[in-house]
GULOMI-985074 format. One record per residue (C-alpha): residue in one letter; x negated, y, z. Coordinates in nm, 2 decimals, always signed. Each point is the difference from the previous one (the first is absolute). Layout:
BEGIN
+------+--------+--------+--------+
: rest :      x :      y :      z :
+------+--------+--------+--------+
:    A :      X :      Y :      Z :
...
+------+--------+--------+--------+
! end
This chain:
BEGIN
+------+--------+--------+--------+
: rest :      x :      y :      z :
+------+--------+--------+--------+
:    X :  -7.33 : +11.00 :  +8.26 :
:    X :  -0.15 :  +0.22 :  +0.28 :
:    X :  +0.30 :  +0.17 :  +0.21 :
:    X :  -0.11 :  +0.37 :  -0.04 :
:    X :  -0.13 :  -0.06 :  -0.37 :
:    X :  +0.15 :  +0.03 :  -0.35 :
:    X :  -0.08 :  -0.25 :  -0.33 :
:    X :  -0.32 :  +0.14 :  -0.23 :
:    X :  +0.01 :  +0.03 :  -0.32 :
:    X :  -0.04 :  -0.25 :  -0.26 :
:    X :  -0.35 :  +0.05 :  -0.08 :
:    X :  -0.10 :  +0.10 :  +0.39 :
:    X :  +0.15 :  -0.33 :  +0.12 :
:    X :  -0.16 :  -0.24 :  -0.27 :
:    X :  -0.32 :  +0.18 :  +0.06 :
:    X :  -0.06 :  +0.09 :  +0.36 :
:    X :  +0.05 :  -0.27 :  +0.24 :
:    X :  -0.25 :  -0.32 :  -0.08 :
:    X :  +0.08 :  -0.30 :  +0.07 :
:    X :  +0.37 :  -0.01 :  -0.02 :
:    X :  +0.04 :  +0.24 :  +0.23 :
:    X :  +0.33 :  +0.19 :  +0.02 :
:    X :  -0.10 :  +0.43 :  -0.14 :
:    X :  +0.28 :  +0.25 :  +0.20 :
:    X :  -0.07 :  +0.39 :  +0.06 :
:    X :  +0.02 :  +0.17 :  +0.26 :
:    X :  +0.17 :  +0.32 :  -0.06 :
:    X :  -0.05 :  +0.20 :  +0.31 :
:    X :  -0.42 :  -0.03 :  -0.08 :
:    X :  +0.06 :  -0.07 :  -0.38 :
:    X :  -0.22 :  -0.29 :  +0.01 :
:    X :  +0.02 :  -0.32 :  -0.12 :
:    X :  -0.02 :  -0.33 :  +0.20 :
:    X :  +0.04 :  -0.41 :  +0.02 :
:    X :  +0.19 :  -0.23 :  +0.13 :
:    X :  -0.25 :  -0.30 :  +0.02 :
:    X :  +0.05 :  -0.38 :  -0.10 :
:    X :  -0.08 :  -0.23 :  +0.28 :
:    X :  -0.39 :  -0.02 :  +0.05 :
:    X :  -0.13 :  +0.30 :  -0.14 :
:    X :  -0.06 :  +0.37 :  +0.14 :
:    X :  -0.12 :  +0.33 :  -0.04 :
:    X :  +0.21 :  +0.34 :  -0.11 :
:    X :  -0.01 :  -0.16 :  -0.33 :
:    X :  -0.03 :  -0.39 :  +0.10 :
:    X :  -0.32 :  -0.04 :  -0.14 :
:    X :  -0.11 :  -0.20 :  +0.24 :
:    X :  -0.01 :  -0.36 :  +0.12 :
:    X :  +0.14 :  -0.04 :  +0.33 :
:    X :  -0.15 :  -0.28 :  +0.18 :
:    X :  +0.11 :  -0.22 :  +0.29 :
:    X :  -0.11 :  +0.11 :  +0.33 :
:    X :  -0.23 :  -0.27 :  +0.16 :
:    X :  +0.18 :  +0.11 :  +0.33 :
:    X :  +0.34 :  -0.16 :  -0.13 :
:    X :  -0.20 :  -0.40 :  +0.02 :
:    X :  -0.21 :  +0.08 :  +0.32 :
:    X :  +0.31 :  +0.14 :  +0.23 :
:    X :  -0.04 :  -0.33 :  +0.20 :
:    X :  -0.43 :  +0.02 :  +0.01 :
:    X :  +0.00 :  +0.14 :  +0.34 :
:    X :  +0.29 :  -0.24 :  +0.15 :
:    X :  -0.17 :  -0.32 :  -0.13 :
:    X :  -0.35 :  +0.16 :  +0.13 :
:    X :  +0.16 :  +0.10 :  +0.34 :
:    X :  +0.15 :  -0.43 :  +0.03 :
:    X :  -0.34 :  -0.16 :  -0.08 :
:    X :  -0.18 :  +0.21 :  +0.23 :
:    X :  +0.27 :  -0.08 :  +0.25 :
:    X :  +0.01 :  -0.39 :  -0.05 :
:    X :  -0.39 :  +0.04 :  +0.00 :
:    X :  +0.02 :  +0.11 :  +0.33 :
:    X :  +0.23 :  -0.26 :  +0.14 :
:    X :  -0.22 :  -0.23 :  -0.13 :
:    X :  -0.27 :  +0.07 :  +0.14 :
:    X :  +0.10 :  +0.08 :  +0.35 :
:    X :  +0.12 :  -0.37 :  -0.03 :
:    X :  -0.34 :  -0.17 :  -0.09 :
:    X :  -0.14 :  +0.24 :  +0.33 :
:    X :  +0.33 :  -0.13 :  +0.20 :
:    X :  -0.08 :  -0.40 :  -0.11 :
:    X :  -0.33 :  +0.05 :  +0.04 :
:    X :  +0.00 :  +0.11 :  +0.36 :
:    X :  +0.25 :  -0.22 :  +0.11 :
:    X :  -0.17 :  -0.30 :  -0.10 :
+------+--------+--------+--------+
! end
């Protein structure tokens, strides 16, 4: 349950929240709101909540960074050899 919030009613908290989302008011506003289930959203978790394509591609710009790098190493060898011979 939310830590400033109070159970809803039978019918408010069967109704409300979708998804299995958890319904509490809030009586300082006397509003209603949810307590989501893991991977939805929204005031009312109506919504899907996808996975960030920036939680896979944290290492993109590390991997990019060592290729280049090695790349580089490489060829300043071939000009090295080939100069030297």
């Amino acid at each position: 349950m939310a830590e400033h919030g109070e159970a809803c009613e039978a019918a408010e908290a069967t109704s409300y929240c979708m998804n299995g989302g958890t319904c509490y008011r809030i009586p300082s506003m006397s509003t209603l709101a949810c307590v989501c289930n893991s991977g939805f959203k929204g005031s009312r978790c109506e919504e899907l909540q996808l996975l960030s394509r920036s939680q896979t591609n944290e290492n993109g710009g590390l991997i990019a960074a060592v290729v280049i790098v090695v790349f580089l190493i490489l060829v300043l060898l071939i000009i090295i050899i080939y100069y030297a011979y």
